[in-house]
C-alpha angles and dihedrals in degrees: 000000000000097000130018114185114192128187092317111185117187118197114184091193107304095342110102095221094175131019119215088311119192142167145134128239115187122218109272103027123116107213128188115222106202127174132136124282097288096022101120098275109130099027092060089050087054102047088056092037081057095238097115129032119232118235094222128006149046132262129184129188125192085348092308131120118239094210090067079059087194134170086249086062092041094060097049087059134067120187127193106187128211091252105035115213113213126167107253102209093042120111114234096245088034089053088045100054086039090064093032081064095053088050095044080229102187121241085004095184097062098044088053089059093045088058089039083057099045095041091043105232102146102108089052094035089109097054131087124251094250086052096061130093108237101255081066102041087048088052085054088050087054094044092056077052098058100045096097095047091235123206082219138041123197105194119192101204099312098191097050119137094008136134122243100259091044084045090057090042098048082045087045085054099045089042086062092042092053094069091068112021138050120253136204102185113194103191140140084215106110085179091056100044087056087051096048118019128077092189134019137204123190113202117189138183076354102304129097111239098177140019111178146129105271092239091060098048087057097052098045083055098078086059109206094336136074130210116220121181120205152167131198133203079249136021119248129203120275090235094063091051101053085053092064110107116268094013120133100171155359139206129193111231099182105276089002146066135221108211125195121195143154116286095221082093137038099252090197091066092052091045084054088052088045098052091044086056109055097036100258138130128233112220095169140024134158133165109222123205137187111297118230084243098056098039087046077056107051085047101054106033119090 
């Protein structure tokens, strides 16, 4: 495993922030960590990334315990926060090998050029920080990540504040990442989490309340019914639509109808028997499912 998290409680004082807290990420998976603002987020990325204790618990990355706390551990991690502090009158390079030098990277010059290279920071490799837009400057936050070549990345929404065209570059680059590295993604971006995870987990008010692939918790979020939209040459009767086999309910949508029906069957099936037996044509027909966004909904709203 890259990262075990295991009953992990956080107290800020008397303010219970996590409650026994625990989940497994394997070495190579890129995970997505959602939750509402004050959910847990980015406590629980800073407990594994070291920066914060937990109060109760244990965590272990790449077989390493987080409470030594060591270098060895260090370099096995690389942590982008939410709000990524950069130095504003650094140079890029000069930034880099400043934090090449806190890590005794060997032979630092040449590993800053090999992040330079990957984040693709060479047009802007002359600016200062501070001069920078802040695709850029985020692409600078993941490059001191990568310095030491971690095993592990811990991203805090990585794409906040940034324009369309900056949001696609800084996914291209995690996408890539992604094929050697693990990843832990916070972000409030569904369409994000479906382009990049291959797992999610939600976390609210401290506890985790799913851990699934995205593509499952679509589809449980239906429950034990389906929702099939379509639309037929003519319209039947409604009548004639409630009698098919499996189906609860139905709703007119101008020249189309929303069916709902039970999933023990596949409904479609029953709506092409149906057409072929009363003599229509179906020019259009989609099962919908749950979407991220709604599920992420039902499970962190009182």
């Amino acid at each position: 495993m890259s990262i075990t998290v295991s009953n992990v409680t956080k107290y800020y004082g008397r303010q219970k922030a996590l409650t026994n807290v625990s989940f497994q990420i394997n070495s190579g998976e890129v995970v997505g960590f959602l939750g509402p603002n004050g959910a847990g987020k980015s406590t629980m990325m800073k407990i594994i990334t070291g920066f914060l204790p937990p109060t109760e618990g244990h965590l272990e990355v790449c077989g390493h315990s987080v409470s030594d706390n060591s270098l060895e551990f260090r370099r096995k991690v690389g942590y982008l926060p939410e709000n990524n502090p950069l130095y504003p009158d650094m140079y890029i390079t000069e930034y880099l090998m400043f934090v090449a030098d806190i890590y005794k990277i060997d032979r630092a010059r040449l590993r800053v050029e090999e992040v330079i290279e990957m984040t693709g920071l060479g047009p802007e490799r002359h600016k200062k920080t501070a001069a920078l837009s802040k695709g850029y400057r985020q692409r600078v936050g993941l490059a001191q990540a990568l310095l030491p070549d971690p095993e592990v990345l811990i991203l805090d929404e990585p794409t906040s504040g940034l324009d369309p065209n900056q949001i696609s570059g800084v996914r291209d680059l995690i996408s890539d990442l992604g094929r050697s590295k693990t990843i832990l993604l916070s972000t409030h971006i569904m369409q994000e989490v479906k382009a990049l995870c291959e797992r999610v987990i939600i976390i609210n008010q401290g506890q985790i309340v799913a851990d699934e692939q995205p593509e499952k918790l679509e589809m449980a979020g239906g429950g034990t019914h389906v929702f099939v939209e379509v639309e037929f040459d003519r319209q039947p009767a409604p009548e004639q639509l409630i009698s098919i086999h499996g189906v609860t309910e139905v709703e007119a949508l101008h020249n189309r109808w929303l069916i709902k029906a039970t999933v023990e069957k596949d409904v479609r099936a029953e709506l092409f028997k149906f057409a072929v037996n009363n003599n229509l044509m179906i020019l259009e027909m989609t099962q919908r499912q749950a979407s991220l966004e709604n599920i992420f909904r039902q499970l962190t709203t009182e």
